[in-house]
C-alpha positions, -999 to 999 in steps of 0.1 A, spaced: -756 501 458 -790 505 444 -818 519 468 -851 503 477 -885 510 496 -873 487 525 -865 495 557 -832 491 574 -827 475 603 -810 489 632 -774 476 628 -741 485 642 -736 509 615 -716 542 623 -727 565 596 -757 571 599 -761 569 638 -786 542 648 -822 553 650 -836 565 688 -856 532 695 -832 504 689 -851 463 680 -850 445 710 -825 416 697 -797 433 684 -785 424 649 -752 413 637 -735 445 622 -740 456 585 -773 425 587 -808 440 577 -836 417 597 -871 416 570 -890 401 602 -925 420 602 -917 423 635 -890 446 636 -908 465 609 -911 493 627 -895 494 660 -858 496 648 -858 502 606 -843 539 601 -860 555 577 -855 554 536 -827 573 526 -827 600 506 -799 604 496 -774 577 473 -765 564 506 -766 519 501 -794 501 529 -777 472 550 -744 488 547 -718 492 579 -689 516 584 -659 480 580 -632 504 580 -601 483 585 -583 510 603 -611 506 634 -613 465 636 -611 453 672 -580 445 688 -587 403 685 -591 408 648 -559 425 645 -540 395 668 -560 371 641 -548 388 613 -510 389 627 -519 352 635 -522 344 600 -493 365 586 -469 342 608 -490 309 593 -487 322 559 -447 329 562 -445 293 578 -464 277 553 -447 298 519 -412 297 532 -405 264 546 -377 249 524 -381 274 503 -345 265 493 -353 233 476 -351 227 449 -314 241 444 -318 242 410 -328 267 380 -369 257 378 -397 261 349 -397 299 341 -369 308 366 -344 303 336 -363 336 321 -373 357 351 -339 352 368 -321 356 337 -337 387 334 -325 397 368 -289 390 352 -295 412 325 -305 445 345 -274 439 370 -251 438 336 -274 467 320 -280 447 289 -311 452 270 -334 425 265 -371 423 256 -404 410 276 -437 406 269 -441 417 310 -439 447 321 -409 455 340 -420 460 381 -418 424 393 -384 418 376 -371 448 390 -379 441 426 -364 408 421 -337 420 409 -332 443 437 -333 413 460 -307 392 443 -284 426 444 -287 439 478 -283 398 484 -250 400 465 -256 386 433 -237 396 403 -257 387 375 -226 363 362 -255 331 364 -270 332 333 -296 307 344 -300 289 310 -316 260 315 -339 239 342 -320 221 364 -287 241 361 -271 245 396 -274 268 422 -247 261 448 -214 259 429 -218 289 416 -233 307 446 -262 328 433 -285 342 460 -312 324 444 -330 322 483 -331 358 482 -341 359 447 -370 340 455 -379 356 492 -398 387 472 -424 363 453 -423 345 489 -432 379 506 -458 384 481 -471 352 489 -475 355 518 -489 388 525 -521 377 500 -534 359 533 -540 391 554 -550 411 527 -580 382 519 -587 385 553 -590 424 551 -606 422 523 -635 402 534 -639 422 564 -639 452 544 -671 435 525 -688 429 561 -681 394 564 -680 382 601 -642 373 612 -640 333 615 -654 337 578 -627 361 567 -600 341 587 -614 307 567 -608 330 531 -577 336 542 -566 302 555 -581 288 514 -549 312 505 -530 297 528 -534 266 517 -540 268 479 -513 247 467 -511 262 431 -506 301 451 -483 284 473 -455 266 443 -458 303 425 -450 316 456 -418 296 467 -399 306 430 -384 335 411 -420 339 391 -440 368 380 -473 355 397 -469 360 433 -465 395 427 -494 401 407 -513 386 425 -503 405 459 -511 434 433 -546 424 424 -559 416 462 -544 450 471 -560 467 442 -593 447 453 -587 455 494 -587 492 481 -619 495 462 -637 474 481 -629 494 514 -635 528 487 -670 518 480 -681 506 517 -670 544 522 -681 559 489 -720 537 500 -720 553 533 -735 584 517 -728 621 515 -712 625 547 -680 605 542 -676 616 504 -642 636 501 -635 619 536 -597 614 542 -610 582 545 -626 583 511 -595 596 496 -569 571 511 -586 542 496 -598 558 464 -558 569 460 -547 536 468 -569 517 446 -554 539 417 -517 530 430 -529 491 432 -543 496 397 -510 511 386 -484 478 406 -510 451 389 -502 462 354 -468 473 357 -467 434 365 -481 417 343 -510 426 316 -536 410 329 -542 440 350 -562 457 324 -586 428 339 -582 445 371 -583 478 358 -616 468 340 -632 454 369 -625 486 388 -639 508 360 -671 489 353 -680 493 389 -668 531 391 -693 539 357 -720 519 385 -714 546 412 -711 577 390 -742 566 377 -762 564 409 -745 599 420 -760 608 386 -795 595 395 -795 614 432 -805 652 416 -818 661 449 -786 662 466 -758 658 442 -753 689 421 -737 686 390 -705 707 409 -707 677 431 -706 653 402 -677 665 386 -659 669 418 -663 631 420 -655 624 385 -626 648 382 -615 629 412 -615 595 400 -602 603 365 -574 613 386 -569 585 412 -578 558 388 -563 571 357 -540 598 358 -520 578 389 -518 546 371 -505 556 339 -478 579 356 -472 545 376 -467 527 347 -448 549 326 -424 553 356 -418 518 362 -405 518 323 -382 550 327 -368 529 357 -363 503 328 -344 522 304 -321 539 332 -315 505 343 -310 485 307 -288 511 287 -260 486 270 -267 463 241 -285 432 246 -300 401 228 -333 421 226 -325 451 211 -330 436 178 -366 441 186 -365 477 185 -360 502 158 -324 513 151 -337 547 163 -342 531 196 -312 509 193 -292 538 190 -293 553 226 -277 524 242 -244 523 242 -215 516 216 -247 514 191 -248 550 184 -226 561 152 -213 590 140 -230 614 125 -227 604 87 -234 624 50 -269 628 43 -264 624 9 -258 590 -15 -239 592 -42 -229 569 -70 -200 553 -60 -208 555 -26 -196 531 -1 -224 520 23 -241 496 47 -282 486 37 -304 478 66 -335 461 62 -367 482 78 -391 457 90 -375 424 110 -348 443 120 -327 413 114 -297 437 102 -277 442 73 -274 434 40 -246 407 40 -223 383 20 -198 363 28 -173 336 9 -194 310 13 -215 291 -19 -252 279 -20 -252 239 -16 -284 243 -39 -296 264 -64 -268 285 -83 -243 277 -59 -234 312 -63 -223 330 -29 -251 335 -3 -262 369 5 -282 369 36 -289 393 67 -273 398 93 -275 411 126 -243 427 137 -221 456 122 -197 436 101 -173 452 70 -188 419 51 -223 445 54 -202 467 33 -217 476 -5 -202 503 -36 -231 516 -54 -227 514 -90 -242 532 -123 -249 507 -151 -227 519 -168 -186 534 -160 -188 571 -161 -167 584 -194 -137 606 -192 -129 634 -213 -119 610 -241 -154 596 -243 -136 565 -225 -154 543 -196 -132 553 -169 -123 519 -150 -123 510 -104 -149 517 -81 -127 547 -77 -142 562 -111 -171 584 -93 -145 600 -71 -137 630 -94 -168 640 -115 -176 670 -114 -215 664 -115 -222 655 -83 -240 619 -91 -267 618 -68 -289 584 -70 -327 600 -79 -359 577 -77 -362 552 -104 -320 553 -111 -305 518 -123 -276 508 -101 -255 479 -94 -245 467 -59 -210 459 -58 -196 436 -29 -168 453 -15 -148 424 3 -151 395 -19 -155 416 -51 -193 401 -65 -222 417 -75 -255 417 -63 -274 398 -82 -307 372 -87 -323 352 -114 -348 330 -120 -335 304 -99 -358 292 -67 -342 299 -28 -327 271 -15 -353 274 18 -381 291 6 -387 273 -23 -415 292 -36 -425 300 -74 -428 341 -66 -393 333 -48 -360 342 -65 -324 333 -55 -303 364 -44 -262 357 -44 -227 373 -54 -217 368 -88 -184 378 -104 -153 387 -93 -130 413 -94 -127 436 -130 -157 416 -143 -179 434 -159 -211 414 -149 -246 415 -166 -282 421 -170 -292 406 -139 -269 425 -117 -295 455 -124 -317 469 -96 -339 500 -101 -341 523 -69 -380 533 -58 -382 554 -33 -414 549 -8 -422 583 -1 -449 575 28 -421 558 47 -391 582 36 -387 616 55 -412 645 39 -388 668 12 -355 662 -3 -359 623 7 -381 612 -12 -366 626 -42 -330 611 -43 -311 586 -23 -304 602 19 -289 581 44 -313 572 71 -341 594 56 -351 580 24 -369 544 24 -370 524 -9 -372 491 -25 -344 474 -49 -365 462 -78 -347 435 -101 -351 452 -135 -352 416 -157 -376 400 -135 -395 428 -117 -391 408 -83 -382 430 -53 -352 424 -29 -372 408 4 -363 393 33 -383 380 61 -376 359 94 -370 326 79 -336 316 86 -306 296 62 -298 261 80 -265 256 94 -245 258 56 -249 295 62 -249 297 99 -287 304 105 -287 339 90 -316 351 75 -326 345 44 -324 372 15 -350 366 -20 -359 381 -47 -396 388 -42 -421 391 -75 -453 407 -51 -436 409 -20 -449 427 11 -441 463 15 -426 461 50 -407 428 40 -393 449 7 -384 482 17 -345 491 29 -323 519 39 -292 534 41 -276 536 77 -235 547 70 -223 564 38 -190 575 27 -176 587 -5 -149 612 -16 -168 640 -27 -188 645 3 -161 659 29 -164 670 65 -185 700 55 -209 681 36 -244 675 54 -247 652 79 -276 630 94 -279 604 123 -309 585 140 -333 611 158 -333 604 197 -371 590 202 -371 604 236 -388 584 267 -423 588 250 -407 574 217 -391 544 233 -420 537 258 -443 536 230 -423 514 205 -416 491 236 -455 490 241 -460 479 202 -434 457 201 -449 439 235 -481 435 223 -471 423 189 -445 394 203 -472 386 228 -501 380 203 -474 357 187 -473 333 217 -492 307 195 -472 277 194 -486 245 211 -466 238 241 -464 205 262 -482 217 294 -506 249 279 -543 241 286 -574 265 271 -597 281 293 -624 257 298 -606 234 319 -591 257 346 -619 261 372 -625 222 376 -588 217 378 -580 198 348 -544 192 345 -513 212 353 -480 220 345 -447 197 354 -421 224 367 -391 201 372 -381 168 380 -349 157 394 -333 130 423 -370 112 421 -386 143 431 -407 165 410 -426 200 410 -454 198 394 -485 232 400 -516 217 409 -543 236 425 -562 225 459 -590 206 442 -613 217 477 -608 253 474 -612 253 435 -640 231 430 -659 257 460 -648 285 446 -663 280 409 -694 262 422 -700 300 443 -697 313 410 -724 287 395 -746 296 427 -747 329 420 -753 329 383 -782 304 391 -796 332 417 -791 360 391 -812 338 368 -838 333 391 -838 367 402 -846 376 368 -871 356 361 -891 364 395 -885 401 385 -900 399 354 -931 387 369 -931 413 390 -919 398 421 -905 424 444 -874 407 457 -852 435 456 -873 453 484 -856 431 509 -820 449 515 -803 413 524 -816 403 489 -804 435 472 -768 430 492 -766 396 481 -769 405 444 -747 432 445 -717 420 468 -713 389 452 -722 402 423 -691 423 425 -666 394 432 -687 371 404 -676 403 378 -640 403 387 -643 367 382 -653 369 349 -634 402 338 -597 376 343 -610 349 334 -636 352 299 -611 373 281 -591 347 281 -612 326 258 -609 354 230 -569 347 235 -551 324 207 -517 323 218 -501 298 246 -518 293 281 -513 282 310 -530 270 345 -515 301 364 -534 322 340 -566 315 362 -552 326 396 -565 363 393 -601 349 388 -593 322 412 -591 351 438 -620 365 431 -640 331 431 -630 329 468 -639 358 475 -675 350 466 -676 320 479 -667 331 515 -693 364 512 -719 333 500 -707 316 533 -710 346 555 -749 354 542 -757 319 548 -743 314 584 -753 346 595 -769 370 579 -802 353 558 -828 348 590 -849 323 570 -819 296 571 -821 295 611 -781 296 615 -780 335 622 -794 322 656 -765 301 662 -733 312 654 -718 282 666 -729 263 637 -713 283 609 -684 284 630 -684 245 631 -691 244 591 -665 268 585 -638 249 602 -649 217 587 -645 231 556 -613 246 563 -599 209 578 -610 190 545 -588 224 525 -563 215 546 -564 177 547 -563 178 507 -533 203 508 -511 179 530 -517 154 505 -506 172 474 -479 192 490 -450 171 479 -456 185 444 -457 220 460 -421 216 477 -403 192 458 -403 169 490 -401 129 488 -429 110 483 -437 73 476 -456 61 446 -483 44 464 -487 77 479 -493 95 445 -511 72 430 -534 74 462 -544 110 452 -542 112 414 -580 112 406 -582 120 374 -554 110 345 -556 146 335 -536 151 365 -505 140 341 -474 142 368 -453 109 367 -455 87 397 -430 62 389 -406 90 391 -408 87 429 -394 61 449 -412 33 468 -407 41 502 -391 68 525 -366 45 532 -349 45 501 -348 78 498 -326 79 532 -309 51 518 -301 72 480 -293 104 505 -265 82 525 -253 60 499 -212 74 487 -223 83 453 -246 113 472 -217 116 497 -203 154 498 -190 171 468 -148 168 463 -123 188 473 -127 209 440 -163 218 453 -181 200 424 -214 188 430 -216 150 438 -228 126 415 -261 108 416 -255 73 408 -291 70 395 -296 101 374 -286 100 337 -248 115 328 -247 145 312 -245 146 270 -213 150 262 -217 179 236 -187 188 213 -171 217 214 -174 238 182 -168 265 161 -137 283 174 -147 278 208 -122 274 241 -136 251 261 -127 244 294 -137 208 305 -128 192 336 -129 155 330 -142 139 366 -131 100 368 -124 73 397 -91 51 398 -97 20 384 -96 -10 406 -90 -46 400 -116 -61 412 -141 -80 394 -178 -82 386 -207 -57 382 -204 -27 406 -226 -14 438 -240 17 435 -220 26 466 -187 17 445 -196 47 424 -178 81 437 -161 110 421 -124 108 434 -110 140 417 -114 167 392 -89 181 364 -93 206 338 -86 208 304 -85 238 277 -90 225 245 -96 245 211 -116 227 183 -125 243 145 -160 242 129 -159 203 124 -153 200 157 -114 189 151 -91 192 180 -66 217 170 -28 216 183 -12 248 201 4 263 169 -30 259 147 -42 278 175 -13 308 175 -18 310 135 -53 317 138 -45 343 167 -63 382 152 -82 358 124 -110 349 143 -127 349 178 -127 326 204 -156 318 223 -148 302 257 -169 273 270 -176 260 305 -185 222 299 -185 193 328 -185 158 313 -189 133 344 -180 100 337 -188 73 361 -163 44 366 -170 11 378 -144 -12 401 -131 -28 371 -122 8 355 -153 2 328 -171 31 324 -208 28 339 -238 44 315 -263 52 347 -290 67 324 -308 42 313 -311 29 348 -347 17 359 -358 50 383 -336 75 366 -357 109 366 -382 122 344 -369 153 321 -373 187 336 -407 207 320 -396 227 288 -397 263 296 -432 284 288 -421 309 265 -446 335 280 -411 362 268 -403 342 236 -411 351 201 -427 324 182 -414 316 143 -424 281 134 -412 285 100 -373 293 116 -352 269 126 -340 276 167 -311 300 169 -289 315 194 -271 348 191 -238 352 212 -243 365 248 -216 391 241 -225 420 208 -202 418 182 -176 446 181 -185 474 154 -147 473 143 -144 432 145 -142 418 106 -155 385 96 -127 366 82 -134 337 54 -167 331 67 -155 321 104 -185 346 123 -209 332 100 -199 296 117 -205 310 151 -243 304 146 -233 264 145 -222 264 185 -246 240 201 -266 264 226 -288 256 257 -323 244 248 -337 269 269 -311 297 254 -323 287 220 -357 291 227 -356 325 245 -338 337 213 -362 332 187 -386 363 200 -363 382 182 -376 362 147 -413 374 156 -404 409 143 
């Protein structure tokens, strides 16, 4: 953008018109020739004005007719390439058991919580509806089927398809809008094409397809802004001007509504805008400072105001859509939990009296309520646990005592919790009062000592349990002073006395001085995962401080004052939401199986095994052609700033010629976007991932085609400007090689067969870690496996048919209080003798059978069942156990079989909390009830239900905060 003393060169430039006398060999549009010769016969004059030398109108509106047929050309090429078989694999893969589940979620309204923003996962979501789909697939785990259930997953994946595939046009526009000539920009967009890494993102229900349709367009828009915006004066405030700087702005705003990494973009975009307002800024002959602030006034709104109001819309979409109860609304402040629904209360009385009944919530991991329950300590005290937990239970229920009974008129203790009832002083509970905590159900006190937690084991640790029972009077340790926090408690009255919801305080133990604590560290399985309650001598402020949330007593009728959770309002929620995103996302820094750092992405270390099933596997890998030339562009380019430095320092005067000056600046441009995605990433401690580099990628071949395009045809010192015919050559040689080394690695792309002396062919490096003894060794076997009985078509009962050589399912017990419902799939036995053919092995028939088991796991009998009927809850449990019989009626174990298929990739927990200290938890699906009781202990034993690794994983974001 930068001006120079040189000449331009008569070019095919619209704006402005070409001078009088036109050089005698006409140049190739938006080309400057430096020839001596052409010195002065066709050079216009020096602008003077911020208008850029060597630059061409490349609207992308006026293209000619052939370019348009090209680009439709490679629309249908794309769609070919990204949607063939994009039904395979018919299975839940890598992060689809997140991003789909999330799609569940919005069609069932229940809240959950993403480090994404929400745009992506709405529009696939809106796919899977207007396809049909119920959100009644919870999509827990990789591998988990597709086609018994019927889930729309083809549609479900068609909108990352779609995204897919329209990033191939929009390279191509994108080049042309840079002036590259059009077999160059048709050779970028064919690299998209067949980039194998774009193209396995593409074909599943995955965030990165999207944002990356969202980051070309955003790049497509500024790039065709500034080819306007270097025109000069005449097309500022163009319609033409407008239209791209609007939609740059609206590209800006779908990037990071997807995903985060488009502040990148956004950063890339405002780098280059401070660049052009500073040249404006430079041209005081014709840009007056009205003019200057008409142009910044216009880009502050295009490229801020329009993508914030993007963003913040996609979020109220968000809350409209997500307004019941969820697993991730223990994320969020109760304020915030309290406009979904059935998780507002009542209004309740303000005030706290002794003798009050009330429920205690803990302020800063929201991991719920003070809670006890009848069951002991193994360890320690063996007292009963007191713990936290997460769901509105009558167990959460605590009487707040004096230290003492109150006396009657007869100077007598008055006896019962019932004693406070009467007084006539009201009794409030003022900072710094001595109370006792009374557990109403099981009839125990709080209480701690100096006796170490049976987890945290720690010498500034204290056990906290229930000790007593009923009309006991207790003792010294039962004692806990109330301090109020008045910087956290509501300004006035609050932070003077006891107020339910307002007031913020800590419970400090008044023999030991330790502070009631809790943090995210869960109880084992003895106490059903809760989370662990202490007694805390120095313990964080956030971790210590509590509140009140209901309140009842008999003095405070239905005129007494009455509180509830202020509604935060959008701005309230969006901004929590915001906090609570970047907090669980900084988190991500667990080590996971297939994360890589930075340093290996652009020479296409290793990459990540998606799934693995039938001796086929998905596994992303980039095109090793198209990365390797897109990060040596990069490495060109830095080496020719280098040198460009260095001859500038000694006062060479490069930057007089305009093709120099364009070089430096145009892929100078691409080299920054480059960089913006892809050196943050290095300042970044949590979990990464291959698919992290795609933004940069982009930009990478970008530059490398623009360093093409001056090479072939627009540097007249290389000769090939002359002959057109040899960049064309080079460029489809190059494009044959991208393609050639595509073909090769595409089985991994689409899950297709492949042979092991195939993959072993084309694994260069070990770093390349996908398995290739999990393929057969020849085609033929595969046809062979595919017509074999065992693979035959599924039973009249529509199960899925049973792969002889893949390992039987686990059979998991059934637990806790569960109804299970597990159809038992067997074959006749047969008298014949020896070892059976795999083509003996068939499923004959189904049956199903309801069976209800206790904690242990014990089979209970129908009238066990009717006894416990109002007690306790039953959970119901889909669970298919496939046994596989051989001719002799022995039951065959097929999973240690030689060829039996790798295990499926973990799930990336790119949405998961991290708490390495916690052991994995689950919570129900379904919210507890406000009015459901915990009888004896039996909710607390919920938390021991074997869960879906995948399930158990997503859960444990909620331990982060």
């Amino acid at each position: 953008m930068a001006r120079s003393a040189a000449a331009k060169a008569a070019s095919g430039r619209v704006s402005p018109p070409l001078p009088p006398n036109p050089a005698p060999t006409q140049p190739i549009p938006g080309t400057v020739s430096t020839s001596s010769k052409n010195k002065n016969k066709g050079a216009s004059k020096r602008p003077n004005d911020y208008t850029s030398e060597g630059v061409a109108d490349n609207d992308v509106f006026l293209l000619p007719g052939s370019d348009y047929q090209l680009l439709l050309g490679i629309t249908f090429l794309a769609a070919a390439v990204r949607l063939f078989r994009i039904y395979q694999p018919t299975s839940v893969v890598f992060d689809e058991v997140h991003f789909g589940g999330f799609a569940s979620k919005y069609i069932k309204g229940k809240f959950f919580m993403d480090v994404h923003p929400p745009l992506a996962k709405l529009m696939i979501t809106l796919f899977g509806y207007l396809a049909g789909f119920d959100g009644n697939f919870d999509f827990k785990e990789i591998g988990k089927d597709y086609l018994e259930p019927g889930v729309p997953y083809v549609a479900m994946r068609l909108f990352p398809a779609i995204c897919g595939v329209l990033l191939a046009p929009t390279m191509f526009l994108t080049l042309k809008a840079a002036g590259c000539r059009t077999f160059i920009a048709a050779m970028g967009a064919c690299l998209i094409i067949f980039e194998n890494g774009l193209l396995t993102q593409a074909r599943l229900i995955l965030l990165d397809s999207p944002l990356m349709i969202a980051t070309a367009f955003t790049a497509l828009a500024f790039t065709s802004f500034t080819n306007q915006q270097e025109l000069g004066p005449s097309r500022a405030f163009s319609p033409s001007w407008w239209f791209w700087l609007v939609m740059t702005g609206l590209g800006l705003g779908m990037t990071v509504s997807i995903k985060w990494v488009g502040l990148f973009t956004i950063a890339w975009v405002g780098g280059l805008t401070l660049v052009q307002l500073w040249v404006l800024w430079g041209d005081h002959k014709n840009v007056t400072i009205s003019t200057f602030s008409k142009h910044f006034l216009a880009r502050a709104f295009c490229l801020i105001a329009i993508p914030v109001a993007f963003y913040m819309a996609m979020f109220g979409i968000h809350f409209l859509c997500l307004v019941n109860p969820g697993e991730g609304d223990g994320f969020m402040s109760s304020e915030f939990q309290s406009t979904l629904n059935s998780k507002g209360m009542q209004d309740v009385p303000a005030d706290v009296l002794m003798g009050s009944k009330v429920s205690i919530r803990h302020v800063n991991t929201q991991g719920g309520y003070l809670h006890s329950h009848p069951l002991m300590y193994p360890t320690g005290s063996k007292q009963q646990q007191i713990t936290l937990y997460p769901h509105k239970d009558d167990n959460n229920l605590w009487f707040l005592e004096n230290q003492t009974q109150p006396l009657g008129a007869d100077g007598l203790p008055i006896n019962g919790t019932n004693a406070w009832n009467n007084l006539e002083e009201t009794p409030y509970i003022k900072n710094g009062a001595i109370i006792r905590v009374y557990h109403v159900p099981t009839h125990r006190r709080l209480h701690s000592h100096d006796v170490r937690p049976p987890v945290t084991e720690a010498e500034w640790q204290n056990e906290v349990s229930a000790y007593g029972y009923e009309g006991f009077d207790g003792d010294a340790n039962d004692f806990f002073r109330v301090e109020i926090v008045k910087k956290k408690s509501k300004a006035g009255v609050a932070q003077e006395r006891l107020r339910t919801i307002d007031t913020k305080f800590r419970l400090v133990h008044v023999m030991t001085g330790c502070v009631l604590f809790s943090h995210k560290v869960k109880l084992p399985a003895w106490a059903s995962e809760q989370q662990e309650v202490t007694c805390a001598r120095g313990g964080t402020l956030p971790n210590s401080l509590w509140y009140i949330e209901s309140n009842e007593h008999a003095k405070l009728g239905p005129d007494a004052e009455k509180v509830n959770y202020a509604n935060p309002g959008f701005l309230g929620k969006f901004w929590e939401l915001q906090k609570v995103m970047w907090k669980t996302n900084a988190g991500l820094v667990e080590s996971h199986a297939w994360d890589s750092r930075p340093d290996s992405w652009p020479i296409l270390r290793r990459g990540i095994n998606f799934w693995g099933r039938n001796h086929r596997q998905i596994y992303l890998i980039g095109n090793p052609i198209v990365w390797w030339s897109a990060t040596a562009a990069v490495v060109i380019y830095i080496l020719f700033k280098g040198i460009a430095v260095l001859r500038w320092q000694r006062s060479f005067n490069d930057y007089a010629d305009p093709v120099f000056k364009r070089f430096d600046y145009e892929i100078g441009t691409s080299v920054l976007g480059w960089a913006l995605h892809y050196f943050p990433f290095y300042l970044m401690q949590r979990q990464l991932f291959l698919h992290h580099y795609f933004p940069a990628l982009y930009f990478s071949v970008i530059a490398f085609c623009q360093i093409f395009d001056f090479v072939v045809a627009r540097i007249s010192a290389l000769g090939l400007k002359k002959n057109p015919l040899i960049g064309k050559a080079g460029a489809l040689l190059f494009l044959l090689i991208s393609v050639a080394a595509f073909t090769l690695l595409s089985p991994l792309a689409y899950g297709n067969a492949w042979t092991k002396a195939e993959c072993k062919r084309v694994k260069l490096f070990n770093t390349w870690d996908w398995d290739c003894n999990t393929f057969l060794d020849s085609y033929e076997a595969y046809d062979q496996l595919a017509n074999s009985p065992a693979a035959a078509s599924p039973t009249s009962t529509s199960k899925p048919s049973v792969n002889v050589q893949a390992p039987a399912p686990a059979e998991n017990p059934v637990a806790a209080g569960e109804q299970a419902k597990a159809p038992a799939v067997e074959q006749p036995k047969e008298k014949v003798s020896g070892a059976p053919a795999a083509g003996e092995q068939r499923v004959v028939h189904t049956e199903e059978r309801v069976e209800y088991r206790d904690q242990d796991g014990n089979l209970l009998d129908m009238e066990q069942v009717k006894a416990l009927e109002g007690k306790v809850e039953f959970k119901t449990r889909y669970e298919t156990r496939t046994r596989i019989i051989d001719a002799a009626g022995n039951e065959v174990f097929v999973g240690a079989q030689e060829g039996a298929p790798v295990p499926v990739a973990p799930p990336h927990p790119d949405v998961e909390g991290v708490d390495r200290e916690t052991p994995k938890n689950s919570v129900p699906d379904e919210s507890i009830p406000a009015a459901e009781k915990s009888v004896e202990g039996e909710k607390e034993a919920e938390g021991k239900v074997p869960k879906p690794a995948s399930e158990s994983k997503e859960k444990t974001a909620k331990e982060e905060l």
